[in-house]
C-alpha positions, 0 to 999 in steps of 0.5 A: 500500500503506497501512502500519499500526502497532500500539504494537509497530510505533511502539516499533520505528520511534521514533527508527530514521532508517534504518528510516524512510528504507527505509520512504519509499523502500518508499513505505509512508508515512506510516504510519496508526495507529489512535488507541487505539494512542496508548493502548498507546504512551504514557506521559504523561510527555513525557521517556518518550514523546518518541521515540514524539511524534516518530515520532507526529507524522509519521504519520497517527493516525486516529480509529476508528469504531463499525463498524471497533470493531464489526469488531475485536470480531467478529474478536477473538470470531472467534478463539477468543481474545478473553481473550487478545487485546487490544481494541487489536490486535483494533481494528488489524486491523480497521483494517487490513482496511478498509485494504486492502491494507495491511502491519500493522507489529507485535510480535506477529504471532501475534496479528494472523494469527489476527485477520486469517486469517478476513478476506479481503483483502490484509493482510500482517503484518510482524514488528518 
């Protein structure tokens, strides 16, 4: 099972040692994390994002295609939301679904069900 983490996932998980000792017993690591994640998660100043670097650093940040971009588009559209959803969550899902199966680990589940929902495959999404 591969675990995925939006910006929510990574705010949640920074600096948690029980969190993440539960998810190596799990066998759920290392997490995965769409690059344009970093985007969302960060800040740029090192003081701020230091928690976020750490948890970063022992995770598996993975560049995005144009096809799971492409995909993440067609979901995002596929919801009847796209001015709501942002690019980002809709780019994780996607991510996710060519990951199967996967648990997207994520603050806003509610977005990532509707992305997900037309998509088959095995995606669970958890809330942080």
């Amino acid at each position: 099972m591969n675990l995925v983490l939006d910006s929510g996932g990574v705010t949640a998980l920074a600096g948690q040692r029980a969190r993440l000792a539960e998810l190596r017993r799990r066998n759920l690591w290392p997490p995965q994390i769409p690059s344009v994640v970093l985007t969302e998660v960060l800040t740029g100043d090192h003081r701020r994002d230091h928690a976020a670097n750490r948890l970063i650093a022992m995770c598996q940040v993975r560049d995005v295609t144009e096809l799971q971009a492409r995909d993440g588009a067609r979901l995002r559209t596929a919801t009847g939301r796209a001015g709501t959803i942002s690019a980002t969550d809709a780019i994780v899902a996607a991510f996710a679904a060519a990951s199967v199966p996967a648990v997207v680990l994520t603050s806003d589940p509610d977005d990532l069900h509707a992305l997900l929902d037309a998509q088959p495959g095995d995606v669970i999404v958890a809330h942080v």
